[in-house]
N, C-alpha and C positions, 0 to 999 in steps of 0.2 A: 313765839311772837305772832303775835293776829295781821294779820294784811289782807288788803282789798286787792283784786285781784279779778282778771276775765276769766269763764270758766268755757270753753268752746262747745257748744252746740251744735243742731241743724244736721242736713243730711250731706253728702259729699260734693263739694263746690258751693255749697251756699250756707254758709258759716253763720254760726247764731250764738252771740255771746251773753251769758250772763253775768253781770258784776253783784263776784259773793264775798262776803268775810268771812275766812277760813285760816286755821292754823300752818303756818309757812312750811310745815313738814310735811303735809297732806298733799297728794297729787292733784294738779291743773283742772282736771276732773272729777274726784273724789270728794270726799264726806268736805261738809261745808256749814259755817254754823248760821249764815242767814243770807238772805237773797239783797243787797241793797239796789237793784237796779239789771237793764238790758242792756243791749247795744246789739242791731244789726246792721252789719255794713252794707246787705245789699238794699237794703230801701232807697228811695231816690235823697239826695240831698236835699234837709229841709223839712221834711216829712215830721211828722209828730213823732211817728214811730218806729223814728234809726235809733235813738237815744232817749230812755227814759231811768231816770236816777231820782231816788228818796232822801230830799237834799238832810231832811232831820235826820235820819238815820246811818247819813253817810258823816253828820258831824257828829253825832254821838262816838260811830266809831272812831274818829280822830281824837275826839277826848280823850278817851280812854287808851290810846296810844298803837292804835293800828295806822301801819303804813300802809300807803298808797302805792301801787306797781308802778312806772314810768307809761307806760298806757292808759292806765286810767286814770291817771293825773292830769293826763294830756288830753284826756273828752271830757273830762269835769271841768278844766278849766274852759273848752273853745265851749260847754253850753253855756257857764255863767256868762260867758265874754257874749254870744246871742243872745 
């Protein structure tokens, strides 16, 4: 099964996440089939650049019947909601 999913980044204390579509057996970090998006938490709140997401390509992947993690379901929704 496909799922969207953060893939953890950055050097140590300052985390940098990617949001990838990857095969749900694959490790957290591992092989990934496409990048839909960032997320870094340490930017200030607000910023352009804490959260940026491929809103076409993140509903493609729900077309086609990829899940959403409970994290990034939960920054997809607070950007639409901004």
């Amino acid at each position: 099964m496909v799922v969207i999913r953060l893939a953890r980044g950055g050097a140590k204390k300052r985390p940098f996440f990617n949001i990838i579509a990857t095969d749900s057996r694959n490790r957290r970090d591992g092989r990934f089939i496409e990048r839909v998006g960032y997320y870094n938490p340490v930017a200030p709140e607000g910023t352009a650049g804490r959260l940026t997401v491929n809103a076409e390509r993140l509903a493609y992947w729900e077309s086609v019947g990829a899940q959403l993690s409970p994290t990034v379901a939960r920054l997809v929704k607070t950007q639409k909601a901004a």
